[in-house]
mmCIF file of the N, C-alpha and C atoms, coordinates in Angstrom:
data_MODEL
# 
_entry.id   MODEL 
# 
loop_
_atom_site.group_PDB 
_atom_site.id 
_atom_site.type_symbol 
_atom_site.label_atom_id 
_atom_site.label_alt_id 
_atom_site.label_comp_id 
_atom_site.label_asym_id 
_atom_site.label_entity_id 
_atom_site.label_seq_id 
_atom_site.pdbx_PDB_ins_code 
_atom_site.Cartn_x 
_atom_site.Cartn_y 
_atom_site.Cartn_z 
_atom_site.occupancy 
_atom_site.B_iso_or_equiv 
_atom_site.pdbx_formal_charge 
_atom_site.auth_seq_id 
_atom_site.auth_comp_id 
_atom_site.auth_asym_id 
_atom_site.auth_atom_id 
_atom_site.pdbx_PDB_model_num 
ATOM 1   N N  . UNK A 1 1  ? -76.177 -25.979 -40.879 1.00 0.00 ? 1  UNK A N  1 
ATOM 2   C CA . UNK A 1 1  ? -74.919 -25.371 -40.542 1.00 0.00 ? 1  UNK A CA 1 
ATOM 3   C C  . UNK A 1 1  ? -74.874 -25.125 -39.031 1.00 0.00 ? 1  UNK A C  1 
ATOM 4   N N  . UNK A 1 2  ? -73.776 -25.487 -38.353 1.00 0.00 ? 2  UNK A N  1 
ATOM 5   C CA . UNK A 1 2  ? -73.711 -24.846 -36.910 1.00 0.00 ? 2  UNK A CA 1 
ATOM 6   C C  . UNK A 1 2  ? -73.336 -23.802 -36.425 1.00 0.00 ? 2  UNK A C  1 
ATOM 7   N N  . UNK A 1 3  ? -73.771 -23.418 -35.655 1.00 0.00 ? 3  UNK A N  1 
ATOM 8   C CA . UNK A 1 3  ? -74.184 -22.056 -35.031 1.00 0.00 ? 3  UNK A CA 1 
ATOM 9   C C  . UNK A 1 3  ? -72.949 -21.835 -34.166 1.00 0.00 ? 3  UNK A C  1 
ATOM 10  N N  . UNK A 1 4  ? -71.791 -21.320 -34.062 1.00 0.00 ? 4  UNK A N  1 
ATOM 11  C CA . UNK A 1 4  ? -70.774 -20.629 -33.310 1.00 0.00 ? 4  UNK A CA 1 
ATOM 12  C C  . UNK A 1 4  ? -70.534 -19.179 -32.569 1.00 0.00 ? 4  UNK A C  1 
ATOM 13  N N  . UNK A 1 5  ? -70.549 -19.357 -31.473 1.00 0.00 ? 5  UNK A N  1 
ATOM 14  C CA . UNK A 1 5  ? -70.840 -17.664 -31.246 1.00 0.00 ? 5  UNK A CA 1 
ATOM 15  C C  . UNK A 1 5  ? -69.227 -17.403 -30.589 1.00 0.00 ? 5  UNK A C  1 
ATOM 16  N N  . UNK A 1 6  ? -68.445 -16.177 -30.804 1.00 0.00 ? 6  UNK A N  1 
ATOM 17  C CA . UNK A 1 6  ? -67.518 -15.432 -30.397 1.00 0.00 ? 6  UNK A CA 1 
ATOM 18  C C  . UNK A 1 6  ? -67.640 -14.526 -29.336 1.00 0.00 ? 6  UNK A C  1 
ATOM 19  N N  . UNK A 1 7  ? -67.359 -14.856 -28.137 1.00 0.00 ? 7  UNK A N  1 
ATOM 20  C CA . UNK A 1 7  ? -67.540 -13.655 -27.081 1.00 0.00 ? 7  UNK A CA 1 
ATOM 21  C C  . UNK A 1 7  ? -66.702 -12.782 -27.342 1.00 0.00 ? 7  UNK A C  1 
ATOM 22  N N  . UNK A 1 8  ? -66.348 -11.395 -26.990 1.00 0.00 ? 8  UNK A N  1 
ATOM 23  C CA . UNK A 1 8  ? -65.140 -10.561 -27.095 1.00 0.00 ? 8  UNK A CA 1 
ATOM 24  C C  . UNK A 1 8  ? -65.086 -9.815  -25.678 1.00 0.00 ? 8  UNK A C  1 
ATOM 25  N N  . UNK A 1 9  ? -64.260 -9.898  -25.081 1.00 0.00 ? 9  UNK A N  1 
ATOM 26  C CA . UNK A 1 9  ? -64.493 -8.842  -23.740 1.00 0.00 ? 9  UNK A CA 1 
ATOM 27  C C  . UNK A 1 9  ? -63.147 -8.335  -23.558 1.00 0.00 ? 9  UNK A C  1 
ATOM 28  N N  . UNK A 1 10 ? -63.134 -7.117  -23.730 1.00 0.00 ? 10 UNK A N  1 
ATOM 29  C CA . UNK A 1 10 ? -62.114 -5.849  -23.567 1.00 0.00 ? 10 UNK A CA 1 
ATOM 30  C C  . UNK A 1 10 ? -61.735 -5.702  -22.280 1.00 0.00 ? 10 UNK A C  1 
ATOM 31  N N  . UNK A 1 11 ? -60.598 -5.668  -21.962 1.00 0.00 ? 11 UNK A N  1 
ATOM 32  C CA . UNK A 1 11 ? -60.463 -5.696  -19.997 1.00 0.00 ? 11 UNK A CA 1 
ATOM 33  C C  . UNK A 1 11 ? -59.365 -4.004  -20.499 1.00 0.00 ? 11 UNK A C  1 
ATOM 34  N N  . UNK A 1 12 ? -59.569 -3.448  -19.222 1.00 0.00 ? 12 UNK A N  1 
ATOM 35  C CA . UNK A 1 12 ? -57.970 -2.464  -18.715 1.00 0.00 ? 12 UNK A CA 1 
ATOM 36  C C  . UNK A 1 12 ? -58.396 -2.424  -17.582 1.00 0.00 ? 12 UNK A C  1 
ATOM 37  N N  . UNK A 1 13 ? -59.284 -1.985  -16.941 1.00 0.00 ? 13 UNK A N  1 
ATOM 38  C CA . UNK A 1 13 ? -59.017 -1.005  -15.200 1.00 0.00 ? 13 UNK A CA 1 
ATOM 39  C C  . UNK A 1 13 ? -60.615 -2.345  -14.996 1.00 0.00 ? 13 UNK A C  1 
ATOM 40  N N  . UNK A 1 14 ? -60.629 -2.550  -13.314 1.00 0.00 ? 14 UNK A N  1 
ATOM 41  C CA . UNK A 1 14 ? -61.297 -2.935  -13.104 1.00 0.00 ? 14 UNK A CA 1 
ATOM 42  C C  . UNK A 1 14 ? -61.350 -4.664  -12.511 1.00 0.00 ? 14 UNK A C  1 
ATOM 43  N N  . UNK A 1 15 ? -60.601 -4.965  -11.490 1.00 0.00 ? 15 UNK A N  1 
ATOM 44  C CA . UNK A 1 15 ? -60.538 -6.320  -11.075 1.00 0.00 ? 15 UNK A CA 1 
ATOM 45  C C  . UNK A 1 15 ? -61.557 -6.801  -10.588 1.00 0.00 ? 15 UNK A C  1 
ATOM 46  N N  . UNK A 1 16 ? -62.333 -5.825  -10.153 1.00 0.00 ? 16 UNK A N  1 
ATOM 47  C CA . UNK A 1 16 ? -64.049 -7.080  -9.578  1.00 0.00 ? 16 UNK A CA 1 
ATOM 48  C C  . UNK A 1 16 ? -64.991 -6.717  -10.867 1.00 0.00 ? 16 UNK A C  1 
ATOM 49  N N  . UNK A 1 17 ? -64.926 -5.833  -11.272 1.00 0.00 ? 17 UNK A N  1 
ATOM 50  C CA . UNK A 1 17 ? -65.596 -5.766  -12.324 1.00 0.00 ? 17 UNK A CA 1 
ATOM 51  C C  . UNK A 1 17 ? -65.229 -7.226  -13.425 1.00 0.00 ? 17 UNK A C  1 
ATOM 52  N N  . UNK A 1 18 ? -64.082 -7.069  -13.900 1.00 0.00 ? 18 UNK A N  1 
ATOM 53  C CA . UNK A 1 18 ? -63.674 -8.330  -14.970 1.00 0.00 ? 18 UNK A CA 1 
ATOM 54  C C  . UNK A 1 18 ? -63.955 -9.393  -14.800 1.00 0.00 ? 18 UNK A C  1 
ATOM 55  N N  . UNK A 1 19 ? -63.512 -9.498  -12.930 1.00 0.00 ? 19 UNK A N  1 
ATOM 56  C CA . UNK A 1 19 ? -64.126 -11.201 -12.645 1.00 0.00 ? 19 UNK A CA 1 
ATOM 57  C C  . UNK A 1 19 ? -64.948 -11.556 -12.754 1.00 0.00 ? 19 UNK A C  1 
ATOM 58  N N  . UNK A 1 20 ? -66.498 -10.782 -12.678 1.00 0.00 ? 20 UNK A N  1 
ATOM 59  C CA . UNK A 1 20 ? -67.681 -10.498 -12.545 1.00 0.00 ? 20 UNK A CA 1 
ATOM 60  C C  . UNK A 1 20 ? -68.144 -10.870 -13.667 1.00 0.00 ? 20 UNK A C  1 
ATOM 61  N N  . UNK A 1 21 ? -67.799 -10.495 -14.937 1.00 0.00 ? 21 UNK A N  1 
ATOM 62  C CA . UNK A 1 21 ? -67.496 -10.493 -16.299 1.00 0.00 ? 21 UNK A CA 1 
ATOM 63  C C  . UNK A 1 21 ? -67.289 -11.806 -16.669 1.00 0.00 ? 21 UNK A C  1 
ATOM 64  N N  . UNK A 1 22 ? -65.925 -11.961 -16.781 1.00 0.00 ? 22 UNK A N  1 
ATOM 65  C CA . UNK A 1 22 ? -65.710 -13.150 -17.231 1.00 0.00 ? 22 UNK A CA 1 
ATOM 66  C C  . UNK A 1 22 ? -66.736 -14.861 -16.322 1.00 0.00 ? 22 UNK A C  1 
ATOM 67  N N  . UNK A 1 23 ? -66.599 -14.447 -15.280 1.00 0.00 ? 23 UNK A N  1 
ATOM 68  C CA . UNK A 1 23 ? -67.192 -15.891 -14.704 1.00 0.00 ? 23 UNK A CA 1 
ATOM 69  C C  . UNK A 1 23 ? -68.530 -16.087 -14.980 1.00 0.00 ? 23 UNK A C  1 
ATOM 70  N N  . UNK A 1 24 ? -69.526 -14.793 -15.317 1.00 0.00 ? 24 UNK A N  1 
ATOM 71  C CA . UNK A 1 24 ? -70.815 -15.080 -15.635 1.00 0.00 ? 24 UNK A CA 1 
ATOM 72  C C  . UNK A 1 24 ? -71.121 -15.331 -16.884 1.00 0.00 ? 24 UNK A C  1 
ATOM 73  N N  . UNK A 1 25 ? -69.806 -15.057 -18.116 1.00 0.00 ? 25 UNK A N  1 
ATOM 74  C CA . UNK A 1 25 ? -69.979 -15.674 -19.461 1.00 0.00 ? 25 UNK A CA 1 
ATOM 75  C C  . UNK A 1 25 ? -68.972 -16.998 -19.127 1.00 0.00 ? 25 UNK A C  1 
ATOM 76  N N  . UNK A 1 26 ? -68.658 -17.369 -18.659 1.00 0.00 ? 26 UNK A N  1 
ATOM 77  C CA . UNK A 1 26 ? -68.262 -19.021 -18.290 1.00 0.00 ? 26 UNK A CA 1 
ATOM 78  C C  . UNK A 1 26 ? -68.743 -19.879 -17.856 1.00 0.00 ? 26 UNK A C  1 
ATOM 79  N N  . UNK A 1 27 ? -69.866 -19.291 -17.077 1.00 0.00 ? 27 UNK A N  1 
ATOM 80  C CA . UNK A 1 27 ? -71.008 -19.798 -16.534 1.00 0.00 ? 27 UNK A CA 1 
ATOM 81  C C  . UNK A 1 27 ? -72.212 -20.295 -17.112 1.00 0.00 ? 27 UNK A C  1 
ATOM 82  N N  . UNK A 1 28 ? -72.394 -19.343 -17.959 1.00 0.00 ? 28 UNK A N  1 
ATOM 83  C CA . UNK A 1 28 ? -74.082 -19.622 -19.169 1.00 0.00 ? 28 UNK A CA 1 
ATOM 84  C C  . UNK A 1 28 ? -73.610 -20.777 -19.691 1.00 0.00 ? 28 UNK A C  1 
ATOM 85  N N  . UNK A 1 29 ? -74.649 -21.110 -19.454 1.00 0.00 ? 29 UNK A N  1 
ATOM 86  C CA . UNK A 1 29 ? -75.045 -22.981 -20.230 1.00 0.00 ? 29 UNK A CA 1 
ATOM 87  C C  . UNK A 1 29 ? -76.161 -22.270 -21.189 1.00 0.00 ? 29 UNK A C  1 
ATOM 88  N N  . UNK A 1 30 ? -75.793 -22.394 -22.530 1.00 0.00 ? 30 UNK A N  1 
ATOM 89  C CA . UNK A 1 30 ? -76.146 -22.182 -23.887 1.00 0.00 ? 30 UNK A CA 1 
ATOM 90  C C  . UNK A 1 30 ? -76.679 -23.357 -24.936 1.00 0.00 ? 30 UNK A C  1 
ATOM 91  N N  . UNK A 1 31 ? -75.568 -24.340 -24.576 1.00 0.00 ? 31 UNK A N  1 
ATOM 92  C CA . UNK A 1 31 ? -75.078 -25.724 -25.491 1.00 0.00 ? 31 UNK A CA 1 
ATOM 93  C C  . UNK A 1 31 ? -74.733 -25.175 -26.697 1.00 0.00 ? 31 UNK A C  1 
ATOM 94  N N  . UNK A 1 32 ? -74.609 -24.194 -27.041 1.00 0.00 ? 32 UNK A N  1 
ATOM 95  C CA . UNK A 1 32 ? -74.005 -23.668 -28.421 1.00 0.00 ? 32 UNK A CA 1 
ATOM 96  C C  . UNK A 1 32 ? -72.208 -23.385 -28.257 1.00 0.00 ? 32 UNK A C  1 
ATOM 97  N N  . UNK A 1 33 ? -71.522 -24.166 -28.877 1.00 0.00 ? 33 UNK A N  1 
ATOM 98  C CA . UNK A 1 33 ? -70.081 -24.043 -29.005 1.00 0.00 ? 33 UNK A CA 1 
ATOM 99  C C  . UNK A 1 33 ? -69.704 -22.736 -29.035 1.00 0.00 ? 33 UNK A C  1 
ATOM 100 N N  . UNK A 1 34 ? -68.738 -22.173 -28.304 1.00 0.00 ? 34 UNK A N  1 
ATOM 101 C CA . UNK A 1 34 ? -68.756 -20.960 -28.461 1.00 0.00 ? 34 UNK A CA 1 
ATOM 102 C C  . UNK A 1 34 ? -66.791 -20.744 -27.975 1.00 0.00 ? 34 UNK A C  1 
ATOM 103 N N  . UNK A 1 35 ? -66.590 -19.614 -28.119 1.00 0.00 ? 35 UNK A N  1 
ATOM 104 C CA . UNK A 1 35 ? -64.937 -19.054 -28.319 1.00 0.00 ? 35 UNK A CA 1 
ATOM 105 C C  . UNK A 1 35 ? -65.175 -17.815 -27.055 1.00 0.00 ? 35 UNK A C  1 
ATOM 106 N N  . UNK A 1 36 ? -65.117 -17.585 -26.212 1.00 0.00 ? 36 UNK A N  1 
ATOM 107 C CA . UNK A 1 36 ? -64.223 -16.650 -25.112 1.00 0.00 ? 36 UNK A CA 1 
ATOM 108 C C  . UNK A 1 36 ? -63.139 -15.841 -25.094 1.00 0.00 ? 36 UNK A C  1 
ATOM 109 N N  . UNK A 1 37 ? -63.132 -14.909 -26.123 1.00 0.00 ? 37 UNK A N  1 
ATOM 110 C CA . UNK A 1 37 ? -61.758 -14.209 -26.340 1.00 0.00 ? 37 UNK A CA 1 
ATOM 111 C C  . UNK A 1 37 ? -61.639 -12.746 -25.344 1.00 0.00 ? 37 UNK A C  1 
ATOM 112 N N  . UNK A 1 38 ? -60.752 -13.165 -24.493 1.00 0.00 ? 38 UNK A N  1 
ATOM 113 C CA . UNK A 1 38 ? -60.271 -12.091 -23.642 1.00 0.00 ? 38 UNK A CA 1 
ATOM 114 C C  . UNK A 1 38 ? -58.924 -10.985 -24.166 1.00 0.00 ? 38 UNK A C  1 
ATOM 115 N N  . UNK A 1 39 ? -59.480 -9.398  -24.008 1.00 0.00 ? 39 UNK A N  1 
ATOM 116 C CA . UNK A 1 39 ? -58.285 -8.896  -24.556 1.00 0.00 ? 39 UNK A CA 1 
ATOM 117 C C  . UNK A 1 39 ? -58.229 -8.067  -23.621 1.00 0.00 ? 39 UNK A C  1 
ATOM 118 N N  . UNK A 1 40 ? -56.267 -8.440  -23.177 1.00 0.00 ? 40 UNK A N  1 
ATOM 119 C CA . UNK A 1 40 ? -56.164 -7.974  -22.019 1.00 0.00 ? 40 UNK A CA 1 
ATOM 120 C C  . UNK A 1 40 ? -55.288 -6.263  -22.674 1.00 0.00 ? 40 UNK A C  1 
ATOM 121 N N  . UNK A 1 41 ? -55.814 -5.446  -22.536 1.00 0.00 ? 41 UNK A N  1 
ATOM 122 C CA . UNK A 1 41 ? -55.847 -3.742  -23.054 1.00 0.00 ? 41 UNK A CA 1 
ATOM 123 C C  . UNK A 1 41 ? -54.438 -3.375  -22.419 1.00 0.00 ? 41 UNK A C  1 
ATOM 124 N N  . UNK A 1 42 ? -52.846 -4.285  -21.714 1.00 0.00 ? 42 UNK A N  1 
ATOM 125 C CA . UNK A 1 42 ? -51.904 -3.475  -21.368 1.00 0.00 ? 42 UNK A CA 1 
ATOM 126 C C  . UNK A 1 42 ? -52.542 -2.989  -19.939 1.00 0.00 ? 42 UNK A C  1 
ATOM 127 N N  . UNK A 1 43 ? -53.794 -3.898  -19.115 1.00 0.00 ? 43 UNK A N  1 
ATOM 128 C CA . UNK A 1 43 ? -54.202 -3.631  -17.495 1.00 0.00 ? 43 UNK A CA 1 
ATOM 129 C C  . UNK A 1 43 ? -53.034 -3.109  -17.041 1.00 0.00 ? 43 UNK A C  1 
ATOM 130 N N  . UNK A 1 44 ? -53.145 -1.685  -16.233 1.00 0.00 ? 44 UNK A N  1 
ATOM 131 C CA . UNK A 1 44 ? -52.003 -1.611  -15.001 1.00 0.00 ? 44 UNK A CA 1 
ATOM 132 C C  . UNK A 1 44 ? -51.958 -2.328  -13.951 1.00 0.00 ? 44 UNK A C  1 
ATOM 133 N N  . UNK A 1 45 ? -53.298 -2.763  -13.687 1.00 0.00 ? 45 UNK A N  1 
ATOM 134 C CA . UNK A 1 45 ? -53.747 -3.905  -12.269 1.00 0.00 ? 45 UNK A CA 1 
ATOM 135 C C  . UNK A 1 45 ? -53.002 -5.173  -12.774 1.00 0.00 ? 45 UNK A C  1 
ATOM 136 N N  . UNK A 1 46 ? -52.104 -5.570  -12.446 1.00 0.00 ? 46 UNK A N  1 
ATOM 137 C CA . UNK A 1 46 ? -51.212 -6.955  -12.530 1.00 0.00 ? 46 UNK A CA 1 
ATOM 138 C C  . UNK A 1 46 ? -51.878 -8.076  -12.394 1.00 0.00 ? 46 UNK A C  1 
ATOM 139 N N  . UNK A 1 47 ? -53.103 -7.947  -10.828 1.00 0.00 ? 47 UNK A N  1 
ATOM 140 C CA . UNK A 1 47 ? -53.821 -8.932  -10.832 1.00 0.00 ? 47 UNK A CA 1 
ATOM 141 C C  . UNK A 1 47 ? -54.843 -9.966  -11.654 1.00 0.00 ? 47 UNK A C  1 
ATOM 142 N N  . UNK A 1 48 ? -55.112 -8.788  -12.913 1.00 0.00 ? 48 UNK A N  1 
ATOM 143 C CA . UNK A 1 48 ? -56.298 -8.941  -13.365 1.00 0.00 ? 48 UNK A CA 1 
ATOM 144 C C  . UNK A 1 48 ? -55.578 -10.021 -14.956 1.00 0.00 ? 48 UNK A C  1 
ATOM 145 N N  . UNK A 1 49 ? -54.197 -9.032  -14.953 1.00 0.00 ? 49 UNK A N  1 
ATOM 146 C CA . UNK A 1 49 ? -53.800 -10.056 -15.839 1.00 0.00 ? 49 UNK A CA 1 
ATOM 147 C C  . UNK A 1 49 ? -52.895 -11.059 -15.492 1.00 0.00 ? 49 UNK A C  1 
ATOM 148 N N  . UNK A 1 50 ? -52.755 -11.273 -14.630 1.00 0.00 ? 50 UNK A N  1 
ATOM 149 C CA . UNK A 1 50 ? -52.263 -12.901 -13.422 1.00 0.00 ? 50 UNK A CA 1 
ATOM 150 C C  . UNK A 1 50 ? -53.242 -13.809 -13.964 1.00 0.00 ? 50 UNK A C  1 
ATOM 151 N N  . UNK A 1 51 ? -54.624 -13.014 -13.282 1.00 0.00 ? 51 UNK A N  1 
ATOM 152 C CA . UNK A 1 51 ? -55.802 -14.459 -13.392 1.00 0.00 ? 51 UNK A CA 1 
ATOM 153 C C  . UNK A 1 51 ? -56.128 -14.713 -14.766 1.00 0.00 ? 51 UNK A C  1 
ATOM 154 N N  . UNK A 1 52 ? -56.114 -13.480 -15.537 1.00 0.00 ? 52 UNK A N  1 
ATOM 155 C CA . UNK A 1 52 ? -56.644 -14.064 -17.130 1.00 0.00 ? 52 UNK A CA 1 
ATOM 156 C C  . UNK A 1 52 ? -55.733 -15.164 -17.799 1.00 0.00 ? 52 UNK A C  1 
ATOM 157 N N  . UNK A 1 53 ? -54.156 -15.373 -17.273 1.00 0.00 ? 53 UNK A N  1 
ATOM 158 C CA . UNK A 1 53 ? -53.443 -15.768 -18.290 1.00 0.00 ? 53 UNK A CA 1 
ATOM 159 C C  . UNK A 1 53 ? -53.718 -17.551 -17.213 1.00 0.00 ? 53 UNK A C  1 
ATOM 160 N N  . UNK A 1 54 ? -53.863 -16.959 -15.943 1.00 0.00 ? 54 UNK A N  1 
ATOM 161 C CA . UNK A 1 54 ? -54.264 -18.598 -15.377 1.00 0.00 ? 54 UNK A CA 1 
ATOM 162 C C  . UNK A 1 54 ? -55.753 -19.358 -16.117 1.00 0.00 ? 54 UNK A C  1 
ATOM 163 N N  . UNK A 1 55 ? -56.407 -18.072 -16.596 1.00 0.00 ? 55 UNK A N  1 
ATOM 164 C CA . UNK A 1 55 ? -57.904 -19.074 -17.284 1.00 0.00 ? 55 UNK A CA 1 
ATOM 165 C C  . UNK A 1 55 ? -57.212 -19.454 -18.412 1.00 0.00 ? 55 UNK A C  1 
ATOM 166 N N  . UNK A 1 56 ? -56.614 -18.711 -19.095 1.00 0.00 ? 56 UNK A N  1 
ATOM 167 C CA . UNK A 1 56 ? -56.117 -19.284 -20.595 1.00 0.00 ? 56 UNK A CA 1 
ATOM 168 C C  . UNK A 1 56 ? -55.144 -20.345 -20.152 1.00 0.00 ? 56 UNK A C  1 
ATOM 169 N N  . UNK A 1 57 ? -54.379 -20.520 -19.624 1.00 0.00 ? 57 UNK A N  1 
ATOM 170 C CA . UNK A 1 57 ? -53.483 -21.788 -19.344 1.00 0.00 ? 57 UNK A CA 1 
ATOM 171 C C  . UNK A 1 57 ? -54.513 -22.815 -19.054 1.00 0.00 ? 57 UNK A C  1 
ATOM 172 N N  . UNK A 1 58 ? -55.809 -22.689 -18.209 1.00 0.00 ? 58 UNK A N  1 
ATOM 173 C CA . UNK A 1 58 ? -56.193 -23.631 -17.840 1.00 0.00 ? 58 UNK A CA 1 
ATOM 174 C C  . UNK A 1 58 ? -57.353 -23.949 -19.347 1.00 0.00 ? 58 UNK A C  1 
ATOM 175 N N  . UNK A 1 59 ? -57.446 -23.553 -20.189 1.00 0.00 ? 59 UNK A N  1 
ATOM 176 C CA . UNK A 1 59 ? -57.987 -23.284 -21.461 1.00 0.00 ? 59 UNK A CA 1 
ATOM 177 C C  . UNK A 1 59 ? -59.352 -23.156 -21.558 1.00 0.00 ? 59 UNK A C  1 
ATOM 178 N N  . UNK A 1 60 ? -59.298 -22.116 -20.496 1.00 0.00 ? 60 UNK A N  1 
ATOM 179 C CA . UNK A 1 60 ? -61.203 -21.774 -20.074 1.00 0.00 ? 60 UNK A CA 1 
ATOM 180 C C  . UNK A 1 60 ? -61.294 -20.046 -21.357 1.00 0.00 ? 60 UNK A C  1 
ATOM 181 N N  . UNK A 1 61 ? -60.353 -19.513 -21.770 1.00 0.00 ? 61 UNK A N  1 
ATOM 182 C CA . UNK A 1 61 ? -60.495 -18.824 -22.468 1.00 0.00 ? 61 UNK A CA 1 
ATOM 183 C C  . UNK A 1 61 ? -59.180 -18.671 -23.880 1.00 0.00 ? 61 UNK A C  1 
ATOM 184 N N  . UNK A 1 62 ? -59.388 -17.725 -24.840 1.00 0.00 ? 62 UNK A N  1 
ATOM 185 C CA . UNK A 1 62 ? -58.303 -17.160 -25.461 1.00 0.00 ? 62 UNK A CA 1 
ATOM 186 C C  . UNK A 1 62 ? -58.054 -15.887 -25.099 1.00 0.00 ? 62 UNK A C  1 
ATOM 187 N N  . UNK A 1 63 ? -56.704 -16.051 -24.561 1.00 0.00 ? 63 UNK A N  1 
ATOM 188 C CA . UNK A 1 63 ? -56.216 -14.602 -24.217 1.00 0.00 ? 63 UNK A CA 1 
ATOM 189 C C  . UNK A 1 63 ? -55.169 -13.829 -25.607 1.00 0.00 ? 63 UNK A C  1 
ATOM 190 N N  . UNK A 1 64 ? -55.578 -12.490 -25.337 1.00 0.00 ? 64 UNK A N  1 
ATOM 191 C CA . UNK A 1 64 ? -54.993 -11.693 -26.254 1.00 0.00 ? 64 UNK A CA 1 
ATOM 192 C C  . UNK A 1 64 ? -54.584 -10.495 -25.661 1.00 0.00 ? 64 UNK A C  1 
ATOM 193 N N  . UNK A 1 65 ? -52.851 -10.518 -25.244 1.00 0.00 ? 65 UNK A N  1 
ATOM 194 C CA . UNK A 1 65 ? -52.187 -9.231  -24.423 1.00 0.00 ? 65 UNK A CA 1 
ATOM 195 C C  . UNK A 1 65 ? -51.525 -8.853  -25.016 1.00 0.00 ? 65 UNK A C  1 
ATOM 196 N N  . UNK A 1 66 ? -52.147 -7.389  -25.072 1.00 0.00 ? 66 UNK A N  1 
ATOM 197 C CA . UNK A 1 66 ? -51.388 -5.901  -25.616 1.00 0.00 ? 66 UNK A CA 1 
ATOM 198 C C  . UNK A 1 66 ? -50.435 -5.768  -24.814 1.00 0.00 ? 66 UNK A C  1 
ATOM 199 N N  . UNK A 1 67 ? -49.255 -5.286  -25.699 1.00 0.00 ? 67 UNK A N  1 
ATOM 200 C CA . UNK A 1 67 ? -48.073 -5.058  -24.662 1.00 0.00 ? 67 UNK A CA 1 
ATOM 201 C C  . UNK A 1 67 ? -48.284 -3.529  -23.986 1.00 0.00 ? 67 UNK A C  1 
ATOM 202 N N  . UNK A 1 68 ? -49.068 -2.513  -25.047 1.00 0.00 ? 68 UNK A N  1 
ATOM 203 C CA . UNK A 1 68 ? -49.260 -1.461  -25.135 1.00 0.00 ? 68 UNK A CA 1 
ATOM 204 C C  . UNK A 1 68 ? -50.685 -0.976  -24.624 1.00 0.00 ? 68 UNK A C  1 
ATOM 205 N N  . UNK A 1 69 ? -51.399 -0.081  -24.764 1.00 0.00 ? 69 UNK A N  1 
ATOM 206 C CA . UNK A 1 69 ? -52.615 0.149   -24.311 1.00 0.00 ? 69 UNK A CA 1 
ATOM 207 C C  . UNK A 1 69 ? -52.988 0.513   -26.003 1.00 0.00 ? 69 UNK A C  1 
ATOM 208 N N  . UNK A 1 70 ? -54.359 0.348   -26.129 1.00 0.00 ? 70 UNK A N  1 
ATOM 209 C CA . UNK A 1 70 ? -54.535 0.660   -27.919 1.00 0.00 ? 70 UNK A CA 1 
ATOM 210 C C  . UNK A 1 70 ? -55.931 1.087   -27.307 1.00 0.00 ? 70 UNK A C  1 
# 
């Protein structure tokens, strides 16, 4: 059976932090197929969810934006 792993990473406050985040799990060379799910928490920082929705367009992740904060 193959082995699939699910990242999950929770974003709200924090733009060098997230980048920091996300690029070093984009980075690991594993060879195990794996899913990148970004959930963007309703960020007040605009920036942070600018760049997430540019990785998901570019289909380096799955994005998931709260309209709300939860």
């Amino acid at each position: 059976m193959a082995r699939f792993v699910d990242i999950v990473i929770p974003v709200y406050k924090g733009e060098a932090e997230t980048r920091a985040c996300v690029q070093s799990v984009l980075a690991a060379s594993h060879g195990m197929p794996r899913e990148v799910v970004v959930i963007d928490d309703a960020s007040p920082e605009p920036a942070i969810s600018a760049w997430l929705r540019g990785l998901a367009q570019a289909g380096r992740i799955t994005l998931i934006a709260h309209p709300d904060n939860r």
